[in-house]
C-alpha positions as CSV (number, residue, x, y, z in Angstrom):
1,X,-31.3,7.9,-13.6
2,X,-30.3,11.6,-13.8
3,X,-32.3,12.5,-10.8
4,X,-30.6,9.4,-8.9
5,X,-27.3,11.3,-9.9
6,X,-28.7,14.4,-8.5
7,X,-29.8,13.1,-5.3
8,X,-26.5,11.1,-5.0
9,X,-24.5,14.9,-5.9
10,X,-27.0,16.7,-2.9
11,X,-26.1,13.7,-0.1
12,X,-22.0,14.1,-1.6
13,X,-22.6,17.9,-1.0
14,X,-24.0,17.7,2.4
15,X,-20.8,16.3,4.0
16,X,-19.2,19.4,2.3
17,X,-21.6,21.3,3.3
18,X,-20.5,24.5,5.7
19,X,-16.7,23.5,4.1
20,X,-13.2,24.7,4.0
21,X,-12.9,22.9,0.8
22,X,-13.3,24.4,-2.2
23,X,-15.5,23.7,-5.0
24,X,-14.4,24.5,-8.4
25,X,-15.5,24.2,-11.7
26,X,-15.0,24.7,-15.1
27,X,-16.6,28.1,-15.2
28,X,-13.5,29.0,-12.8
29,X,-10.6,26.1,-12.4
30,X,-8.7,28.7,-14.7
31,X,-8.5,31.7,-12.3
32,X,-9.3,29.8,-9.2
33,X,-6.8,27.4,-8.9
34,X,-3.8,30.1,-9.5
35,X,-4.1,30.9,-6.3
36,X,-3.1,28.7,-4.5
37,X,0.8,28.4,-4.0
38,X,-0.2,24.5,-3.2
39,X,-3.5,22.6,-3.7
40,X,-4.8,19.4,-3.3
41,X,-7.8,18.4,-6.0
42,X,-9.8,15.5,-5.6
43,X,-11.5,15.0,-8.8
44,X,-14.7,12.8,-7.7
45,X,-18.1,11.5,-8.8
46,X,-20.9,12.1,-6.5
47,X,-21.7,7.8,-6.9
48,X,-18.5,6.8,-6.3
49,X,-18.0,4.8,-2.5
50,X,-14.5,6.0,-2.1
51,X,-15.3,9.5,-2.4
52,X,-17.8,9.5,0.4
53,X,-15.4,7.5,2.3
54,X,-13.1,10.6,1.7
55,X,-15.1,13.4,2.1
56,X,-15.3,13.5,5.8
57,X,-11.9,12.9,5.9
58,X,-10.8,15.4,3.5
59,X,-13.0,18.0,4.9
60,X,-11.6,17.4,8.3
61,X,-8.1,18.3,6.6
62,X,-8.9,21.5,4.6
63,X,-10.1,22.7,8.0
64,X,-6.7,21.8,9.7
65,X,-4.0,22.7,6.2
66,X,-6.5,26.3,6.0
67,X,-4.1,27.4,8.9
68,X,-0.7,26.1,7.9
69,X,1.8,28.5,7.0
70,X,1.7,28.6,4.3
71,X,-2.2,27.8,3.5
72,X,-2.6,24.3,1.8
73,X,-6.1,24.4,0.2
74,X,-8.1,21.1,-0.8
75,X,-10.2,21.3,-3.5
76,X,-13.0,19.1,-5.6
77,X,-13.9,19.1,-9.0
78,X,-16.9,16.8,-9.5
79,X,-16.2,15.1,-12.8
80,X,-19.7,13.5,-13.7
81,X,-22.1,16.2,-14.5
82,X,-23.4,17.6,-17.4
83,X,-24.4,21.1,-17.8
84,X,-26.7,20.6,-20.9
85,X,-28.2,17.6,-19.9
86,X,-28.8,18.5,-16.6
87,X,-30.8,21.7,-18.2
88,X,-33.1,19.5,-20.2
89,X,-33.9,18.1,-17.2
90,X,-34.7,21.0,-14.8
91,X,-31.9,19.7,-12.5
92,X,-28.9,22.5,-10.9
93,X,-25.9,21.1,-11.5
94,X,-22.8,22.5,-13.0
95,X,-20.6,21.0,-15.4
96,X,-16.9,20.3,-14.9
97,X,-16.3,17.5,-17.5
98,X,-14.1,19.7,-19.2
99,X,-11.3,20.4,-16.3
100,X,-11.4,16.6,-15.7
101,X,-10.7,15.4,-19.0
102,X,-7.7,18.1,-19.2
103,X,-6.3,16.3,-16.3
104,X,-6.9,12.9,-17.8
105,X,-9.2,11.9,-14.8
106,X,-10.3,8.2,-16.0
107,X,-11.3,7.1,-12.0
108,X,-12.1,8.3,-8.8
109,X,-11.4,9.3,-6.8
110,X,-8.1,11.0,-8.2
111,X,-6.0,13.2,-6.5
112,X,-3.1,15.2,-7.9
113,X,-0.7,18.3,-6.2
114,X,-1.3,21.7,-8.2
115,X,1.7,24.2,-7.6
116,X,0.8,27.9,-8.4
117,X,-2.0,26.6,-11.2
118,X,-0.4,23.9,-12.1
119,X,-0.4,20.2,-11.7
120,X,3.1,18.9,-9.6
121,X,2.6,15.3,-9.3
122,X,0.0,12.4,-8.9
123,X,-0.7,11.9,-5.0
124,X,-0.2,8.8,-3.6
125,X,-0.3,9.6,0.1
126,X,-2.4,8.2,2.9
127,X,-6.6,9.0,3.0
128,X,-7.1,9.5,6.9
129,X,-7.5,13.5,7.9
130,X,-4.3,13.0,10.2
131,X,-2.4,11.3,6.8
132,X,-3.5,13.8,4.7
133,X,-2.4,16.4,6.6
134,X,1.2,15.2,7.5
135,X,1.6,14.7,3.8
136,X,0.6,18.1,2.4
137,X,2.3,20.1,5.0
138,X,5.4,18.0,3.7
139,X,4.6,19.1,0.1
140,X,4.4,23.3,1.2
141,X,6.9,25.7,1.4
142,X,10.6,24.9,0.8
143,X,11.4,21.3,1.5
144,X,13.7,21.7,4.2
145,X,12.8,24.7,6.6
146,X,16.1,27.0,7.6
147,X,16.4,27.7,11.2
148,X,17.6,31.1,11.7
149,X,18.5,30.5,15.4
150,X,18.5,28.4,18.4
151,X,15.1,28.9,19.3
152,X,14.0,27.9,15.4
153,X,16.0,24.6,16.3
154,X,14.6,23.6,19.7
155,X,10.9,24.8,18.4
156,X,11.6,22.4,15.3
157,X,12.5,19.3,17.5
158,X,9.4,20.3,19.7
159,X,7.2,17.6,17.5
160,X,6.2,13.7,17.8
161,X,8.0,13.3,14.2
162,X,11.4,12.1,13.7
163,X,13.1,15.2,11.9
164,X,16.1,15.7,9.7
165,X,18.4,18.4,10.3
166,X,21.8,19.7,8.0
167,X,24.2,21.4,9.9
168,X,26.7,23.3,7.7
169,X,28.9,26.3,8.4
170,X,29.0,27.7,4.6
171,X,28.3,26.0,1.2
172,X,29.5,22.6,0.8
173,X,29.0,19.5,-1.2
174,X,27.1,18.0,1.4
175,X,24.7,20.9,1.4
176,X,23.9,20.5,-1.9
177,X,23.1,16.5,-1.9
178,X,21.4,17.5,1.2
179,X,18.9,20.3,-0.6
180,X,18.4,17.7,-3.3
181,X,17.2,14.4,-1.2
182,X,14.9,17.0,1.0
183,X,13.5,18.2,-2.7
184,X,12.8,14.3,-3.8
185,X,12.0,12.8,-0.4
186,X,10.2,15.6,1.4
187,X,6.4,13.5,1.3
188,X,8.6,10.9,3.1
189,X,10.9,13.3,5.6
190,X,10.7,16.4,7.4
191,X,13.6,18.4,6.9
192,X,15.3,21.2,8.3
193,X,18.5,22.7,8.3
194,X,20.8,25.9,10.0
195,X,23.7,27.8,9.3
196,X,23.8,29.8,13.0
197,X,26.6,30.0,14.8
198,X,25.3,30.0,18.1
199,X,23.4,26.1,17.5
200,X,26.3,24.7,16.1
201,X,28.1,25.4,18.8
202,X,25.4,24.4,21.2
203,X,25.4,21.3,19.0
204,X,29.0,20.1,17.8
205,X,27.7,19.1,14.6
206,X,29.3,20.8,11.4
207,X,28.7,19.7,8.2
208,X,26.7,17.1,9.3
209,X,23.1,15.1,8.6
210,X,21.2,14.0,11.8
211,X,18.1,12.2,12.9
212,X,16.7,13.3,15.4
213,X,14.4,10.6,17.7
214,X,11.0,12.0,18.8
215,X,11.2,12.0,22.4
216,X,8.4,10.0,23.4
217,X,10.6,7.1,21.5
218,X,13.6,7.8,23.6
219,X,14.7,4.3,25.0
220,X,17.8,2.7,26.0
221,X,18.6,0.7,23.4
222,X,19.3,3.0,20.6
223,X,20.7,6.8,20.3
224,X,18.1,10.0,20.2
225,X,20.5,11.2,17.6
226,X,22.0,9.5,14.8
227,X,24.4,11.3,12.5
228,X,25.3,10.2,8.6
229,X,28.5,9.1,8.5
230,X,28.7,9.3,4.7
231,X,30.1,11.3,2.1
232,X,27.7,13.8,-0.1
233,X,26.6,10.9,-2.8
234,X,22.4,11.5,-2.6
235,X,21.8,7.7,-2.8
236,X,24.0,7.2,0.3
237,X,22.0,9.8,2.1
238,X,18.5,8.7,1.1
239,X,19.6,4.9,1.9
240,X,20.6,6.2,5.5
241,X,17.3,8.0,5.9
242,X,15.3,5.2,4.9
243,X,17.5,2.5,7.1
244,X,17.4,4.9,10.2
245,X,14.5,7.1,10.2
246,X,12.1,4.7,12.1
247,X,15.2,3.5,14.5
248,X,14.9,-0.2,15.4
249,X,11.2,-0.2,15.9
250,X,8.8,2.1,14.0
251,X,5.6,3.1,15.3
252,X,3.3,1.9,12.1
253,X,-0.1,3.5,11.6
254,X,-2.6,3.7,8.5
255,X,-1.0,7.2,8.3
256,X,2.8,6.4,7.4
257,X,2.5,2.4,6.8
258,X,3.5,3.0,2.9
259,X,7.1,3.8,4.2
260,X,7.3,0.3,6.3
261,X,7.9,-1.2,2.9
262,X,11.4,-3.2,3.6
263,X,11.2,-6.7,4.4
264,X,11.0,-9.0,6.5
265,X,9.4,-6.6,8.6
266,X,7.9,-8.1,11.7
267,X,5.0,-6.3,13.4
268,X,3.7,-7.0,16.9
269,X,0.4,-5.2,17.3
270,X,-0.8,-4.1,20.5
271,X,-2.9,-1.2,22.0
272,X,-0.4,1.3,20.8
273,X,-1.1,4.6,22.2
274,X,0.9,7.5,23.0
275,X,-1.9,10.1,23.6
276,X,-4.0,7.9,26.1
277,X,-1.3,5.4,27.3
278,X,2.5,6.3,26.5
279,X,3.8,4.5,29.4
280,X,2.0,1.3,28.7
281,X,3.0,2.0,24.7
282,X,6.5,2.1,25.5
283,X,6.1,-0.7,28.0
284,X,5.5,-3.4,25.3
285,X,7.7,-1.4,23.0
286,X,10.7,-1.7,25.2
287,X,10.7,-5.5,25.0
288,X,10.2,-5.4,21.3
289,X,13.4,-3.6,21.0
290,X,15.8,-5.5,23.2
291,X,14.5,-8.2,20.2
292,X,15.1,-6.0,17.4
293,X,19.1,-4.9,18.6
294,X,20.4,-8.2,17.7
295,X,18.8,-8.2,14.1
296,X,19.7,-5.2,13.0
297,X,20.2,-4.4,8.6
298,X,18.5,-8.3,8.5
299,X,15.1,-7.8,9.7
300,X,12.7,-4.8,10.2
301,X,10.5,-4.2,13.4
302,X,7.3,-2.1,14.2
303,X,4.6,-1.6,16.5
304,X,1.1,-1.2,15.5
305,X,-2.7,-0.8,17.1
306,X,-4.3,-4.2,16.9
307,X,-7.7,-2.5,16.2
308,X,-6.7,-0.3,13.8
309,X,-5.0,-3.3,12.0
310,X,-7.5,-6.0,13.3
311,X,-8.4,-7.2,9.2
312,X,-4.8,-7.4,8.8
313,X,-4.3,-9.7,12.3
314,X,-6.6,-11.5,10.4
315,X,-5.5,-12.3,6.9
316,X,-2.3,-13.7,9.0
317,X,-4.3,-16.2,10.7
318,X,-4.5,-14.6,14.0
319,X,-7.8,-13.8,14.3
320,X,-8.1,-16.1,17.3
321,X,-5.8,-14.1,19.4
322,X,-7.0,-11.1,18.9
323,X,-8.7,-10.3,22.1
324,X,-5.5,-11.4,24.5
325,X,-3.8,-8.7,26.3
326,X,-0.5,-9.6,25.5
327,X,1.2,-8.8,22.1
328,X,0.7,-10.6,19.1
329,X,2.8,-11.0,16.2
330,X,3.3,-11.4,12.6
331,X,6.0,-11.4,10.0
332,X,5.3,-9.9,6.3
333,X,8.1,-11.3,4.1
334,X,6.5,-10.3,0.4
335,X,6.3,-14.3,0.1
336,X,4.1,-15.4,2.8
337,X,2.4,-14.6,5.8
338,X,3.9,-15.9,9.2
339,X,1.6,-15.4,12.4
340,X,3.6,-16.2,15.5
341,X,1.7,-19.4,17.8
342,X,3.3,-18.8,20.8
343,X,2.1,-16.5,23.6
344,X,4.3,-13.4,23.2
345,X,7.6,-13.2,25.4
346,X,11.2,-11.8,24.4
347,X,12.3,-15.6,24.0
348,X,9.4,-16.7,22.3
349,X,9.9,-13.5,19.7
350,X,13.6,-13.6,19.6
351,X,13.0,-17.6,18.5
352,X,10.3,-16.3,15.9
353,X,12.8,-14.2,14.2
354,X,15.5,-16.5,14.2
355,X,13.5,-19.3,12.9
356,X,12.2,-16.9,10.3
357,X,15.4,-16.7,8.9
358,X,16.5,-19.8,9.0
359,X,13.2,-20.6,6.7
360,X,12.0,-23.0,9.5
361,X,8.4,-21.3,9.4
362,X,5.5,-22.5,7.7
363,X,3.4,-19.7,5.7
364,X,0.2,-19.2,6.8
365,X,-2.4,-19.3,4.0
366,X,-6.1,-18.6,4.2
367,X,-7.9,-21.8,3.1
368,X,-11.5,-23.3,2.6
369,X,-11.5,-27.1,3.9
370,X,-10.1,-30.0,1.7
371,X,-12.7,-31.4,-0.9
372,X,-12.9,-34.8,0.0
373,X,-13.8,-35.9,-3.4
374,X,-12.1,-34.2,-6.6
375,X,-13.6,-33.9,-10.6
376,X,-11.8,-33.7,-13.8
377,X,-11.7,-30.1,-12.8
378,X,-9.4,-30.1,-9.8
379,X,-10.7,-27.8,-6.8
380,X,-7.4,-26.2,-5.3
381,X,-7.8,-24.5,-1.7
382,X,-5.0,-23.0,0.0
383,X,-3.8,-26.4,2.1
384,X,-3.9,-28.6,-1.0
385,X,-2.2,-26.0,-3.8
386,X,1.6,-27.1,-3.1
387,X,0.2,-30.6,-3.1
388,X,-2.0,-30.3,-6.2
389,X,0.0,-27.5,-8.1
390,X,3.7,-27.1,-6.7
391,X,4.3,-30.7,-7.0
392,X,2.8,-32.1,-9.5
393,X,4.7,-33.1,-12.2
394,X,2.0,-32.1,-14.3
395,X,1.4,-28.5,-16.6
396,X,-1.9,-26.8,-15.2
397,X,-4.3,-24.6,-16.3
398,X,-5.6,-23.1,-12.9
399,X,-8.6,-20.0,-13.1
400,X,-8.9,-17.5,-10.1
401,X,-12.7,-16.8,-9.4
402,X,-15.0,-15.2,-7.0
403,X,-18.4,-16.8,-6.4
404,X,-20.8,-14.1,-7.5
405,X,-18.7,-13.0,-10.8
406,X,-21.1,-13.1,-13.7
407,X,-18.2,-14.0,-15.9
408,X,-17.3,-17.1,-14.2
409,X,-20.3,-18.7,-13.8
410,X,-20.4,-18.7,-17.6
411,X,-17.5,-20.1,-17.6
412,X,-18.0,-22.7,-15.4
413,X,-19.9,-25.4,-17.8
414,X,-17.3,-24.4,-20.6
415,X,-14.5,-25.4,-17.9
416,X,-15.9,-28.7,-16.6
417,X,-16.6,-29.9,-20.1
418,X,-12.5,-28.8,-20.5
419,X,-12.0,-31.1,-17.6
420,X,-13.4,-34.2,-19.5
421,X,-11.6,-33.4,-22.4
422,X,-8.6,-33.5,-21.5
423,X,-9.6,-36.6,-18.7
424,X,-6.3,-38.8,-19.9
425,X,-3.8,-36.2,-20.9
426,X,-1.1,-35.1,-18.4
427,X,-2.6,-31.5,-17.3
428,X,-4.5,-30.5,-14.5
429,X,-7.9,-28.4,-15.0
430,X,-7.6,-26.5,-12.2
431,X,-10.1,-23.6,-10.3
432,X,-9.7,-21.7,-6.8
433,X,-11.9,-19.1,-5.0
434,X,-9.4,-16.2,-4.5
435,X,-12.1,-14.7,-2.4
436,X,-11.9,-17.8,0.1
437,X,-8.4,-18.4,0.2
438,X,-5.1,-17.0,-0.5
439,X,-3.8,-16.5,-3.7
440,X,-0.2,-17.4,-3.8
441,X,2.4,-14.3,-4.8
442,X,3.6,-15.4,-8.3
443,X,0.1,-15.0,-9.6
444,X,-1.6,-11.5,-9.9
445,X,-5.1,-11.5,-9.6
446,X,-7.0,-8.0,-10.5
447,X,-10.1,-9.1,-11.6
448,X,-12.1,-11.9,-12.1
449,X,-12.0,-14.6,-13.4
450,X,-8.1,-14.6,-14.1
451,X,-6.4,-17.9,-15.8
452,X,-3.0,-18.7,-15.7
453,X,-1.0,-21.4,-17.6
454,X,1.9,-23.2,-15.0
455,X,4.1,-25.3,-17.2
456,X,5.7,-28.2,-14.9
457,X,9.1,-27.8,-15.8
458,X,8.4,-23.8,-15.4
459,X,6.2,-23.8,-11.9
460,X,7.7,-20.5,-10.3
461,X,7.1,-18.7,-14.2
462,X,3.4,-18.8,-14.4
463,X,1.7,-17.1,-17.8
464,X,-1.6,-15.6,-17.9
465,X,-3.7,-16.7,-20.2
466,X,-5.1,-14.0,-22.4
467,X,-7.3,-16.1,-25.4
468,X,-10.6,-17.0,-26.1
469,X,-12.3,-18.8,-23.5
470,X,-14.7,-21.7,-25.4
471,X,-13.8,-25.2,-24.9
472,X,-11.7,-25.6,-28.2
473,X,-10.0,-22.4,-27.6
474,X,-8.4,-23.6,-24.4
475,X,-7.6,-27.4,-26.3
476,X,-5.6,-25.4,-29.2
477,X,-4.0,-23.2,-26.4
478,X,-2.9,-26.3,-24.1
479,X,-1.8,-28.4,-27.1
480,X,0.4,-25.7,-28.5
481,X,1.9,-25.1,-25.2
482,X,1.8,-28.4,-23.5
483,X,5.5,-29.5,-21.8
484,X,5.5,-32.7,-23.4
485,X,2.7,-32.6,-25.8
486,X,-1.0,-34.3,-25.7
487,X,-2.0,-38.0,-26.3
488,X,-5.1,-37.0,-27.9
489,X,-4.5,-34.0,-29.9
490,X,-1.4,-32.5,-32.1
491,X,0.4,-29.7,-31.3
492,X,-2.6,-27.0,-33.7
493,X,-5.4,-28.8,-31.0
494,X,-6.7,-30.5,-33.9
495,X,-7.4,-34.2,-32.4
496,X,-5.5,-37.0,-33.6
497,X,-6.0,-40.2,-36.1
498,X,-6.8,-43.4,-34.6
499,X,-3.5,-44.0,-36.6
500,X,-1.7,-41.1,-34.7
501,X,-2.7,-42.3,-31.2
């Protein structure tokens, strides 16, 4: 097994190999890792799947942050080996158990921000070379640069990013809140700010916040510049940035899709790209936006690539449009999924959204077919569960599985034999493959197999059900907490006298 572990460590090592990212251990985290003014650590085992997945990746950063002003260095600390053991066995390893266990490392991979030698936060940010990089250059040097002149200000606007820029003549309130969002939301923002003369003349703006549009974004339906109208309160500010930064349609990649997190947000994916094919980007984009004017503050838009996001065109049932060369979209609401049918068109869009509101659409859900026949253990697929859950004026026991969980084919005879139990009572036995078929929002499924307790009178305020799992575990469980009681068995699941019944 050790020599597995080794061999697993060598293969790990080789896409490091020739790296800009540097390996630390315990031996020299200490000394090391002071300097660096900001780091990036991945703490890793050389087994784990998402830490090959990220090496490449992360290597392909280090190489690109190496140069930033100021440096950003990425860093790993492999967390698995053992210097004694590896020892008895004749195998070179080093061991770094210790600076992982300081650091409270209980999964990998984890990643956290060091500042000066010392850890600054967890990170949270995208896992893509490109992500990465955007995110740690936001984390480096002050949070909002200061341009010193006119030149600083047009070099600063010279980017693909929307940017953030305070314009103030001396101190002011506003110059404070503005210091303070750029300290709490730079990860999110890029900010900037100037004090010269000469651009705030150029300008016009004094004392002011502004947002400035990328120009390859630049369209006739919105302003390239929009300027906070607020007073100096930092939640005002922040709520503007988040409301306006991505203007009435974002451009949503892998790389900044965490901050498309308002809803509804409606996305129509497309080949969106503004390195090969701008015009053609903008094109599609254009119509999308004569669209999103009319729904502004009610519903959120965005552009995406269709292949980058094709599992996602997927889960929303639109798998079977994916290779048109028209738009397609969707809506995420947090409730449901809502693929649009129709063949894309600014009607056909602008009568998507409306009806979207209005709650006339119906919620895609992934689903396995219909049993024709049902047990005493009711089989619920994503068509049948408002028909078999929802409505029922019944409580339910429902379990979440996946076909190959060892756990739940244990269960599975303890279950049925549940089912014929309770036959005659007034509570459904219930079992869905969350694997096949969409699990609805009110219950969260982690792991499997999960078991939740609906009450009828109580169906939105499902419980999950946390006891014992043999057959007169679950009777005592349903009888205490039964709407309306059992016919067959008092309240402490002990079954009733023919004198009772």
């Amino acid at each position: 097994m050790l020599k597995l572990l080794a061999v697993s460590a060598a293969l790990l090592a080789l896409a490091y190999a020739s790296s800009d990212v540097h390996d630390l251990h315990d031996s020299d985290w200490d000394e090391k890792i002071k300097e660096h003014e900001v780091a990036l650590v991945e703490f890793y085992a050389p087994w784990c799947g998402h830490c090959k997945r990220l090496a490449p990746e992360y290597e392909k950063a280090a190489t690109k942050l190496k140069t930033n002003d100021p440096p950003i260095a990425l860093v790993k600390v492999d967390c698995t080996s053992d210097k004694a053991t590896c020892d008895k066995f004749g195998v070179d390893c080093t061991s770094d158990k210790a600076t992982c266990d300081k650091f409270g490392v209980g999964g990998f991979p984890t990643l956290k921000i060091f500042r000066n030698g010392e850890v600054a936060q967890d990170y949270d940010g995208p896992r893509e070379a490109d992500g990465i990089v955007k995110y740690m250059r936001g984390q480096a040097g002050p949070s909002a640069k200061e341009l010193t002149s006119l030149a600083d200000y047009e070099k600063f606007l010279n980017t693909d990013e929307y940017s953030v820029i305070g314009f103030f003549e001396g101190e002011s309130k506003l110059k404070d809140s503005f210091q303070k969002v750029a300290d709490t939301e730079r990860d999110r923002f890029r900010f900037g700010y100037t004090t010269d003369k000469a651009t705030i003349k150029k300008t016009g703006f004094t004392d002011d916040i502004v947002i400035y549009v990328p120009k390859r974004l630049h369209n006739k339906f919105e302003e390239g510049e929009i300027k906070y109208d607020g007073n100096y309160d930092t939640d005002k500010i922040k709520k503007f940035l988040i409301n306006e930064m991505h203007g009435l349609v974002g451009v949503r990649s892998s790389d900044n899709a965490w901050q498309f997190d308002k809803k509804p947000l409606v996305v129509v994916y497309y080949n969106v790209d503004y390195v090969k094919d701008p015009k053609g980007t903008n094109y599609w984009r254009n119509r999308v936006l004569k669209v999103a004017q009319d729904f502004k503050r009610k519903v959120h838009f965005a552009i995406s690539n269709k292949e980058d996001y094709s599992q996602e065109v997927e889960e929303h049932g639109l798998g079977d449009k994916k290779e048109s060369k028209d738009p397609i979209v969707a809506a995420h609401t947090g409730v449901g999924k809502f693929p649009m049918t129709a063949d894309f068109s600014i009607e056909n869009l602008k009568k998507f959204v409306e009806d979207l509101l209005a709650e006339k659409l119906e919620a895609y859900m992934k689903s396995e077919p219909i049993p024709e026949e049902q047990g005493n253990v009711k089989v619920v697929v994503g068509r049948n569960y408002k028909e078999l859950i929802e409505d029922a004026d019944k409580d339910v026991l429902i379990e979440f599985y996946a076909p190959w969980c060892g756990h739940c084919k244990k269960l599975t005879p303890i279950y049925e034999e549940l089912g014929d139990k309770l036959e005659d009572e007034d509570v459904i036995i219930a079992k869905m493959d969350a694997t096949a078929n969409d699990v609805p929002p009110k219950f969260e499924v982690k792991g499997f197999p999960t078991i939740f307790w609906v009450p009828k009178d109580k169906k939105n305020s499902p419980v999950a059900y946390q006891g014992a799992r043999e057959v007169d575990d679950f009777v005592k469980f349903i009888a205490k907490e039964s709407t309306d009681g059992l016919k067959g068995f008092a309240r402490d699941g002990k079954k009733k006298k023919k004198s009772e019944l």
